[in-house]
Each structure stands twice: as C-alpha cells, then as structure tokens.
C-alpha positions as CSV (number, residue, x, y, z in Angstrom):
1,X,2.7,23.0,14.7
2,X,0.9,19.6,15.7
3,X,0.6,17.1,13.1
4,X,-1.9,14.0,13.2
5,X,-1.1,11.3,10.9
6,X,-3.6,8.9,10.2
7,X,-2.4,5.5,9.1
8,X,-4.9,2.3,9.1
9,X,-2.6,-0.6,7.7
10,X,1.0,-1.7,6.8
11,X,0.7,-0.4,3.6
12,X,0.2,3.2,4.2
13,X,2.7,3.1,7.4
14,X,5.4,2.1,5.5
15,X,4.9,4.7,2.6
16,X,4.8,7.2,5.8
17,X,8.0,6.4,7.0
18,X,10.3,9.1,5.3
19,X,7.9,12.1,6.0
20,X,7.4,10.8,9.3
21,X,11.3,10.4,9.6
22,X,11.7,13.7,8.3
23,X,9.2,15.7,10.4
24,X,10.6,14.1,13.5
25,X,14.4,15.8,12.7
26,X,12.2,18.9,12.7
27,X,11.7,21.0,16.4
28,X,8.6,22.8,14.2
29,X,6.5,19.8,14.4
30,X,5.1,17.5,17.5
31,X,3.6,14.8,15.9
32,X,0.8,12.2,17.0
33,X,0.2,8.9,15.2
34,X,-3.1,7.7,14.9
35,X,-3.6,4.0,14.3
36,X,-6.5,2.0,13.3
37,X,-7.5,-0.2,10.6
38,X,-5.1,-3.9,10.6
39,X,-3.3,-2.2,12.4
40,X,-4.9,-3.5,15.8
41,X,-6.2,-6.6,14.3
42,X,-4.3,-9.8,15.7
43,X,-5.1,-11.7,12.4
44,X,-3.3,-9.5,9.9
45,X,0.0,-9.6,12.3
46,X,-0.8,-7.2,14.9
47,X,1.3,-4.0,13.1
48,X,0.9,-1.2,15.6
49,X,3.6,-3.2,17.4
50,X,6.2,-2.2,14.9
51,X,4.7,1.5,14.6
52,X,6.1,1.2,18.5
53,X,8.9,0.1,18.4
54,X,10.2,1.7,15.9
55,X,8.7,5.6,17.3
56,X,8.7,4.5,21.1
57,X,9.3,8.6,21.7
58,X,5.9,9.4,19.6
59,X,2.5,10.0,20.8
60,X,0.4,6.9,19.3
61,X,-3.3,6.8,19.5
62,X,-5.0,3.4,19.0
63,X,-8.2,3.3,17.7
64,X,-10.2,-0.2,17.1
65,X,-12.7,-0.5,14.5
66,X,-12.3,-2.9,12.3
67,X,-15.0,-6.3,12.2
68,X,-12.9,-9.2,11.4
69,X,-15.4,-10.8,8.7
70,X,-14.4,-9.4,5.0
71,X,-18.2,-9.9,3.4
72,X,-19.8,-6.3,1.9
73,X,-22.1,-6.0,5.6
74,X,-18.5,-6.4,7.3
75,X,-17.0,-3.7,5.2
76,X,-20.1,-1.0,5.2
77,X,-20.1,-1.8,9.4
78,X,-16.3,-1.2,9.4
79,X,-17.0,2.2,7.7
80,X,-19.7,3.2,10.0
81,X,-17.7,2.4,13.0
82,X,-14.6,3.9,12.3
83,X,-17.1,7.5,11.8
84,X,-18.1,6.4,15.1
85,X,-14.7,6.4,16.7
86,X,-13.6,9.4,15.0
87,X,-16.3,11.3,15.8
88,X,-15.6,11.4,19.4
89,X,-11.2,11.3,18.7
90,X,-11.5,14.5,16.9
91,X,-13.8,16.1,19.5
92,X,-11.5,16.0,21.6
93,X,-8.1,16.4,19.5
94,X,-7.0,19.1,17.9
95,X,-4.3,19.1,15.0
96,X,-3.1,22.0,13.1
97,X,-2.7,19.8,9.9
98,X,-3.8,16.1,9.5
99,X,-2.0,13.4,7.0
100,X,-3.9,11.2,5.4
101,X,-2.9,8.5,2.1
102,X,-4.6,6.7,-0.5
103,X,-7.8,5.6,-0.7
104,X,-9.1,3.0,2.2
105,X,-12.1,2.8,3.4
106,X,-11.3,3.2,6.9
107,X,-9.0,6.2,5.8
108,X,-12.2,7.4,3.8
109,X,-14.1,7.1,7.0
110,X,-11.7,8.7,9.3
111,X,-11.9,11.8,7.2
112,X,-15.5,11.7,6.6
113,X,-15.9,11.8,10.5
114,X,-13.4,15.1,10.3
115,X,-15.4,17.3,7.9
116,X,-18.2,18.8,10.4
117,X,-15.2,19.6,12.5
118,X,-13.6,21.5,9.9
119,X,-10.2,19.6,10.6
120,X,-7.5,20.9,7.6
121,X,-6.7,17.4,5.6
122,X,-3.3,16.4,3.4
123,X,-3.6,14.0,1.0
124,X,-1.0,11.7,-0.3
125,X,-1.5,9.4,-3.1
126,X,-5.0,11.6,-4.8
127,X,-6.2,11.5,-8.5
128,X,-4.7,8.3,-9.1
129,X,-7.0,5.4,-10.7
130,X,-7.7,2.0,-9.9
131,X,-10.4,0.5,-11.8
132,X,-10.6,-2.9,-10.1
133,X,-10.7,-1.8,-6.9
134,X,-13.8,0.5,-4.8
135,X,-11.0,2.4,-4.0
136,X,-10.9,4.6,-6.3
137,X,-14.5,6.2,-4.8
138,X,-12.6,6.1,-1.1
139,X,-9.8,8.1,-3.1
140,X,-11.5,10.8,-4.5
141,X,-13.9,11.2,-1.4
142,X,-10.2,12.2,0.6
143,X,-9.6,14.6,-1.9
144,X,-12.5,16.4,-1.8
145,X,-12.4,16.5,1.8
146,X,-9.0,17.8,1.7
147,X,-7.4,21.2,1.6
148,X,-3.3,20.0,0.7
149,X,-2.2,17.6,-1.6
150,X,0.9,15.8,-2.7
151,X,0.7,13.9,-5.8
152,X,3.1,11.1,-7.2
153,X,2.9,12.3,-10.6
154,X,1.7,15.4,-12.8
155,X,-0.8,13.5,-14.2
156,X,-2.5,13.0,-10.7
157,X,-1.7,16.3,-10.0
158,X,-4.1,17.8,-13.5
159,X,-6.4,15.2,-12.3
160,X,-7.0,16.7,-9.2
161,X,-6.7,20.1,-9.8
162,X,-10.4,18.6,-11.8
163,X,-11.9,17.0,-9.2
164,X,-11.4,20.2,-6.6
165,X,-12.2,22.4,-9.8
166,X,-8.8,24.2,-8.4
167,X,-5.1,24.2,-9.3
168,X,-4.4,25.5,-5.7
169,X,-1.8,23.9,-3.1
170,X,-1.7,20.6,-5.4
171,X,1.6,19.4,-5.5
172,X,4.1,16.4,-7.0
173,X,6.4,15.4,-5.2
174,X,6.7,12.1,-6.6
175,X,6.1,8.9,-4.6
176,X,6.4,9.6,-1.1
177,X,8.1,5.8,-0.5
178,X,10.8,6.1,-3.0
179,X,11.9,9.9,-0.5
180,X,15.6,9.2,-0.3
181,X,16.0,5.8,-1.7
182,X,19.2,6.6,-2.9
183,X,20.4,5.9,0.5
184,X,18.8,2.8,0.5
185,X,20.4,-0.3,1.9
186,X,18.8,-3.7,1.6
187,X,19.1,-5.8,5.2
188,X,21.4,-8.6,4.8
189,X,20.5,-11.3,2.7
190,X,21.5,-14.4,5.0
191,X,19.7,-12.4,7.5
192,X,17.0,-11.4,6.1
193,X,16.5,-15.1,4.7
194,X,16.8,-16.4,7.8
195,X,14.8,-14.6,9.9
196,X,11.7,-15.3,7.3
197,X,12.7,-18.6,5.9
198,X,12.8,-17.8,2.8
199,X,15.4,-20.2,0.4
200,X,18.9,-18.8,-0.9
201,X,17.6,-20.1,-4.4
202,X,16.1,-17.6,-6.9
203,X,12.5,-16.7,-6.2
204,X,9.4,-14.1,-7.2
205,X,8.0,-12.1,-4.9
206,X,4.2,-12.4,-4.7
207,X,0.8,-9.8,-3.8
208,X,-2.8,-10.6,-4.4
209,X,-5.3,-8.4,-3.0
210,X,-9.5,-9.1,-4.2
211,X,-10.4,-6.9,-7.2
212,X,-13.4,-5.0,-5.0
213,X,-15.1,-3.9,-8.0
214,X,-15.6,-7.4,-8.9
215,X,-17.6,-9.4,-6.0
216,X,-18.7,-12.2,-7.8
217,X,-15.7,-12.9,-9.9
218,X,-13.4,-12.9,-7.1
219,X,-14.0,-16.7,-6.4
220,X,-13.0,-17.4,-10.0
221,X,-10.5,-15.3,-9.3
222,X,-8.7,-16.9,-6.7
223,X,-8.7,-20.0,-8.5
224,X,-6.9,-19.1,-11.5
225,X,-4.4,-17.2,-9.2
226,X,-3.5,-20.5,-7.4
227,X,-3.7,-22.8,-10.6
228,X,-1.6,-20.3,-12.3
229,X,0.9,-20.2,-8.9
230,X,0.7,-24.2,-8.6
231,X,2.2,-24.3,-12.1
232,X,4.9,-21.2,-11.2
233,X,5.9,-22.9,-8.0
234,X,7.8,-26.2,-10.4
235,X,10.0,-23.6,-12.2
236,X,10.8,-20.6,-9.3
237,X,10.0,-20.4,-5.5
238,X,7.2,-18.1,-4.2
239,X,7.5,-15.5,-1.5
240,X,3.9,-14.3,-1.0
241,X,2.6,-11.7,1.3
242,X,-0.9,-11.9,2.4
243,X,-4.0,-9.6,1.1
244,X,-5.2,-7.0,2.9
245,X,-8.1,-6.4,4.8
246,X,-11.0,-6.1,1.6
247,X,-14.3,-7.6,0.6
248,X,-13.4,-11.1,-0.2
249,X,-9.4,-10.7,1.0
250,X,-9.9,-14.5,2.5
251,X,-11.0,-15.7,-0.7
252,X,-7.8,-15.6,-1.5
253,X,-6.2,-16.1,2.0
254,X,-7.8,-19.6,1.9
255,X,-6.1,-20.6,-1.7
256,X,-3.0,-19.6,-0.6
257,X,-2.9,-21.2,2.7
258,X,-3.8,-24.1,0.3
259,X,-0.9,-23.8,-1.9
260,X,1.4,-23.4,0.9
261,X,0.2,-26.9,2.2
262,X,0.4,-28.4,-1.4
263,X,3.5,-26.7,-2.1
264,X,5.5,-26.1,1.1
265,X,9.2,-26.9,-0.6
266,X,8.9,-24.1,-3.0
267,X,6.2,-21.5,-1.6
268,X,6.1,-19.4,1.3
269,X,3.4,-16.9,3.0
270,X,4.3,-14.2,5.0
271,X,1.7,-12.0,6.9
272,X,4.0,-8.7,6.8
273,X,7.4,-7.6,6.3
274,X,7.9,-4.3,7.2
275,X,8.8,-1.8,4.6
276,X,12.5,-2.2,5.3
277,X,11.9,-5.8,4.8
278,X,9.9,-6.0,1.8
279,X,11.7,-3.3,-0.1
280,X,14.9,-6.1,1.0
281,X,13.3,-9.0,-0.6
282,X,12.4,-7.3,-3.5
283,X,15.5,-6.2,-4.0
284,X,16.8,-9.6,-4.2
285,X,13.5,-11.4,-6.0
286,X,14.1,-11.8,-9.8
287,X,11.0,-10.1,-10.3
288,X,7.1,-9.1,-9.0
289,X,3.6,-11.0,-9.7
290,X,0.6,-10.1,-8.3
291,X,-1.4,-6.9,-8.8
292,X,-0.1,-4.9,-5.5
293,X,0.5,-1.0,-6.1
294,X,4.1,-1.7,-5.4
295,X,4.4,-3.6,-8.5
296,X,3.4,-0.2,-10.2
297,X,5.3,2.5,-8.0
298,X,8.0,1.1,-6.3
299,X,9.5,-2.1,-8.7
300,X,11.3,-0.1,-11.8
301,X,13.3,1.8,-9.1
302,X,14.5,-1.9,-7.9
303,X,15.4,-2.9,-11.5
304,X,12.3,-5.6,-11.4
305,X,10.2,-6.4,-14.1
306,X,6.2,-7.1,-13.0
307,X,3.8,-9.1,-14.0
308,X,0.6,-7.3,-13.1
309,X,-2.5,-9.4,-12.7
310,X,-5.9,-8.4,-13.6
311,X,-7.9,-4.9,-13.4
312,X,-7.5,-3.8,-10.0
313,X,-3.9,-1.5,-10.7
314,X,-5.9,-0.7,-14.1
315,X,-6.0,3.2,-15.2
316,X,-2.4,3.9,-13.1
317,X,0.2,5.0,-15.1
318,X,3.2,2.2,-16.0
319,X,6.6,2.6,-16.6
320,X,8.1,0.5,-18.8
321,X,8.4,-2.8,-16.6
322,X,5.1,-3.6,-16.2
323,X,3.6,-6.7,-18.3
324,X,-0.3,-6.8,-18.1
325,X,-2.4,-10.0,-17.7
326,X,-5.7,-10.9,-17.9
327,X,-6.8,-13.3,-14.6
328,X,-6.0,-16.2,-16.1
329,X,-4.4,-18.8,-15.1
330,X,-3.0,-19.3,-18.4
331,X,-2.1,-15.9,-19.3
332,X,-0.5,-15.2,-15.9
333,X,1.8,-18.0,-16.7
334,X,2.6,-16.8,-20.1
335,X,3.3,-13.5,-18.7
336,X,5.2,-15.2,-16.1
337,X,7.5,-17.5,-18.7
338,X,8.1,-13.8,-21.1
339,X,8.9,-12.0,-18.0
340,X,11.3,-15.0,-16.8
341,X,13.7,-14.2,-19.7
342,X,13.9,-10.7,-19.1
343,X,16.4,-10.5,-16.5
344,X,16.7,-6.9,-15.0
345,X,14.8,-4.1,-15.8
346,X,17.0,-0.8,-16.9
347,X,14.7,2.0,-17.6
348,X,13.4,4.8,-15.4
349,X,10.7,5.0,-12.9
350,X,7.3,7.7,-13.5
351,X,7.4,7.7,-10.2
352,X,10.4,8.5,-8.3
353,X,11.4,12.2,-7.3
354,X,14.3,12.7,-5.2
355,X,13.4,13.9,-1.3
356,X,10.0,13.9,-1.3
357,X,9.4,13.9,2.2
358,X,12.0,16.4,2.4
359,X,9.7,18.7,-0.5
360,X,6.2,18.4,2.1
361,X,7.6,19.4,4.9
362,X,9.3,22.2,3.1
363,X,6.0,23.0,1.9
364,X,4.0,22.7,4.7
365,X,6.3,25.4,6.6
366,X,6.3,27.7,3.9
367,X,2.2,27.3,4.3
C-alpha cells in the first residue's frame, strides 16, 4: 500500500511522528512524505531539514509555495498557489491512501487540489473548533473532502459524523501526539538547556499565534501580549517559540523580538524545537501561557497548568488545567499570578488514548 503524508509545518510534522514511526516498522506500507508550507521557508527555520535527517531512508517530496509576506493578499496567493503545485504533484503521483491533519490553509489547499482527482483523504484532528482562528473553515473543508477520519475525542467524532451527514469510518483514537507517551523520555536537561540557552532557573514556556478571525484587533493584540509578558518576565523567565506562518503572525513576531531586546536576562525566543525538544522543555517548564493547541491537547498529560490567552483555542474541549483569559494585559497577568500558585497539575487528560498511531494503522489494514 503507498501512503502520502502531507505535512506543511512543524506543528503538524511533529504530531505525525508516531504514525509515521509506526507505519515505517510496517513491510505493508511504502511511504512518501510530502513537504510544503514553512516547511521550505528559510525564515521560520528551514524544518524540512529535520523531516531529513531524522527519515534519510524515506521518499520526501518538496514542494514550495508559500509567499513570505503574512497580509490577507499573501495568504489568499499562498492558497492559490499551493492548488497550483498540487495540481500538477498529484497528476503525476499516485497514493493508495493520503494523510492529511488539522486545518491549515495550505493543508486545505493541498486537498482542495486532490478532489477532481478523486485521491482517498485521512483526516487527523476533524470536527474540532477554534473560534479565533479561520481555521476552523480550512478544518471542516478537509473533512468534507475526506473519506477516513481519526478523531482526538468522541465529541469530534459526533461532530463529524454531522458534518459528512455519516457515522461511517469515523474514528477516536485520541490525540495522535500523545501515541505512546508512556515511553516518553525528556532529553537531558543540562543538555537540552545548553544546546538552546535556556537558564537552569524556573521558567514558562510561551506560544502566541494571531487570532485570524480577528484582523484588526490583532495589533491590539500583540500589545497587551507583550505588556502583559514585560510584567511576567520580573517574576519568571520566558521561553517563547515563534508564531506560525498566519495573517498577521509578524505582528506579533515584531513585539517579541522587541521584548527579547528589552528583556534579554529573563526571555528567550526560539524559532523551533522539534517535538522531542518542546515536549522536553515542557516537561520541565512550571507551566504553559499563550493560546497554542498544545496548551489544550498535550499540557495535562505533562502535569502543566495553562494559561490560555484569548479566543483563538475557544470552542475546544478543556480538561481541567486550563485557566481562560481574556487578551488583556491585565487579566493575562492575573491568570498568570493564580496559576503561579498552583504548582502541578494532577488530573486526567480528554485527550490522551494509549497507541494511537498503533489503532490507524490497525485500522487502515483492516480497511
């Protein structure tokens, strides 16, 4: 069986890993990454590098499409682009079964491009809900266009069982990036410090992205967050990685180079971690502030409280670790000085299912 999987950013790649991992141990599959998105652009660290080094014995396709600038013509020229490219890559190759996760825009287009071909579409990460964010249009466009899915909860799973009016080959399997994370074990702290310069003194680990449903608030926006980290920065250090590649991402890219130079004893920017990496430091950060989708999916099963920022996350289900705030500066800190007493977080995580790479390929055989 050949298997394309479609991955257009750090993000999605290292939510891939285990399934990709998993169908690799597997003589049933050969397997062809496809590559796109930041994942060929220089400024947001150049990460099809690590896709190589790390599966130097898999076929990887490169495909370039992404326009640098972040403004809404940028975006919508991105999108028709990427159809562009796709249009011709799927012309010519042929897949039995094609992965695609979460809810991009350039994943959105690279399916779009797919659907006069007929190409048979798996979708990881559908019916979920982000109201801040565009994304949650680019979302449910992958699931229509889709004919397997793999859902992190049941309630995703109900909810697109609605939107393809069908309760057919829907399946949850829980959050593909949490697939065996019982054998999880963080890289070496002095290492790991080391080789990012990050402090042995306690710190929070740090994610803005734009809230894309939310243009012209987004300046505003960035202030607060950097008034709000200026005052966080005197009481704990900041590790913060860098937004990702959305209308207005340098908004906030531009505050927080800002902050670094304002700051420098007690924050610190890094482009990208790799998931071994960031799953490391936020294993040994006190706690999560931003409004990532790791905060949501990923930080209970580390025992880390969040303090989630904003609406773009809004309309995902929580567990119990998350603390909402409103974007301001003033109420991120007052989340921030609650959540400071907390210490670990001991409940359960929504969504975390044991082997769930291990439960699609299972499935995908028996299919």
């Amino acid at each position: 069986m050949r298997i394309g999987i479609l991955t257009s950013s750090r993000a999605d790649f290292g939510i891939y890993e285990p399934l990709i991992d998993e169908l690799i141990l597997d003589n049933t599959f050969e397997i062809d990454i496809i590559a796109f998105g930041t994942h060929l652009s220089k400024f947001h660290g150049y990460t099809v590098f690590d896709i190589q080094k790390k599966y130097d014995k898999v076929n990887i396709h490169e495909i370039t499409s992404l326009i640098s600038n972040d403004d809404e013509v940028s975006i919508s020229t991105s999108y028709g682009v990427t159809i562009l490219k796709f249009a011709d890559f799927w012309k010519i190759n042929k897949y039995d079964l094609i992965f695609c996760l979460g809810d991009r825009y350039e994943m959105s287009a690279a399916v779009q491009a797919g659907i006069p071909y007929g190409l048979k579409f798996s979708h990881i990460h559908g019916g979920e809900t982000t109201l801040g964010a565009i994304d949650n249009i680019y979302r449910h466009q992958i699931t229509l266009a889709s004919s397997l899915h793999f859902t992190s909860t049941d309630i995703y799973k109900k909810r697109v069982e609605g939107l393809i009016e069908s309760n057919e080959n829907i399946f949850d399997v829980g959050a593909l990036s949490l697939s065996e994370l019982e054998d999880f074990i963080p890289v070496d702290k002095e290492k790991l410090f080391s080789n990012f310069n990050i402090k042995n003194e306690p710190f929070s680990l740090v994610t803005f992205h734009p809230e894309t449903n939310a243009f012209d608030e987004n300046r505003k926006y960035a202030i607060e967050m950097k008034k709000a980290l200026e005052s966080i920065s005197d009481q704990i250090n900041l590790v913060i990685t860098m937004p990702n590649a959305d209308t207005m991402g340098t908004v906030y890219r531009d505050q927080l180079i800002l902050l670094e130079r304002e700051k420098k004893d007690s924050v610190l920017l890094v482009e990208n971690f790799g998931k071994n990496n960031y799953f490391s430091a936020m294993y040994y950060a006190n706690f999560l502030l931003g409004n990532t989708s790791s905060g949501i999916l990923e930080a209970a099963s580390f025992n880390k409280y969040v303090v989630n920022v904003g609406n773009r996350q809004k309309g995902r289900a929580q567990s119990k670790n998350i603390i909402d705030s409103e974007f301001k500066s003033t109420e991120i800190i007052k989340a921030f000085t609650h959540c400071l007493k907390l210490g670990d977080y001991k409940g359960g995580n929504i969504y975390f299912k044991p082997h769930s790479a291990k439960k699609i390929v299972k499935k995908i055989k028996e299919l």
